[in-house]
N, C-alpha and C positions, 0 to 999 in steps of 0.2 A: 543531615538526612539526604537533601539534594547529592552531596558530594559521595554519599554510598550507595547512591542509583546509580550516578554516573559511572562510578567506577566497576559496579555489575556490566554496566551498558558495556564499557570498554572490557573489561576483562571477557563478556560476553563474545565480543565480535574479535577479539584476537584468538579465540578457541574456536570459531568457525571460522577465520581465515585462510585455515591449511584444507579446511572442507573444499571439494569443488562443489557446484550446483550448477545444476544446467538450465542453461537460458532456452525459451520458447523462440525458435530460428524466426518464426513470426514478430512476436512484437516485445521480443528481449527481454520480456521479465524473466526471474527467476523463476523453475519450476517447482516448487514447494509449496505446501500448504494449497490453497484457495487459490492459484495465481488461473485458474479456468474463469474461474467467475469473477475476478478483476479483469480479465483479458475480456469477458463478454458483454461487460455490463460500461467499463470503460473506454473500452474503444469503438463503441459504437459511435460515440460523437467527437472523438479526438484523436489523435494517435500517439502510439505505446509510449513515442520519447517524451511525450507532454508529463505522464506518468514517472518513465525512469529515472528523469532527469533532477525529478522531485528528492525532498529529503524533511522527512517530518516526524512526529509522534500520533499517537492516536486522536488527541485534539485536535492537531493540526489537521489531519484528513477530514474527522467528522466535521469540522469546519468548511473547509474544502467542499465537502459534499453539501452542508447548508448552504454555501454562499450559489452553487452551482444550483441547486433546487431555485432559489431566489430570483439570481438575475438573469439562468441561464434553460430558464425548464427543464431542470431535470428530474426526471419523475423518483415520487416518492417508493424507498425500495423498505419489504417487510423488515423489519426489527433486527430479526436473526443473518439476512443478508446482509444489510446496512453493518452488521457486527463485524461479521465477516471480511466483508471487505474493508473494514478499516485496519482489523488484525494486524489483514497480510501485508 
């Protein structure tokens, strides 16, 4: 089962490799999806390459954002945001 995720994942990202997408000249993310409300909600306290440089799954972020809530005050964001911004 892992090994026909993974191979969505890759088949996934070789079919959006000939896409372009445009990066925000500001803080480089890509502009798709939600990348407004990750650009406003996360670089208020760090900046963008702290982000870019990242590479994770959805756990990985919601985690990300728990450990940051914990050690780092970061404030708790509604349900639907929190969603969001793990998405993108």
């Amino acid at each position: 089962m892992k090994s026909a995720a993974a191979l969505l994942l890759l088949l996934g990202g070789i079919a959006m490799a000939g896409e372009t997408v445009e990066l925000d000249a500001f803080s480089g993310l890509k502009k798709t999806g939600d990348w407004e409300l990750v650009r406003n909600n996360c670089i208020a306290c760090h900046s963008a390459k702290l982000i870019t440089q990242q590479r994770g799954d959805a756990a990985h972020w919601l985690g990300m954002i728990r450990w940051m809530q914990e050690k780092q005050n970061l404030w708790q964001f509604d349900p639907e945001t929190e969603q969001r911004i793990v998405a993108y």
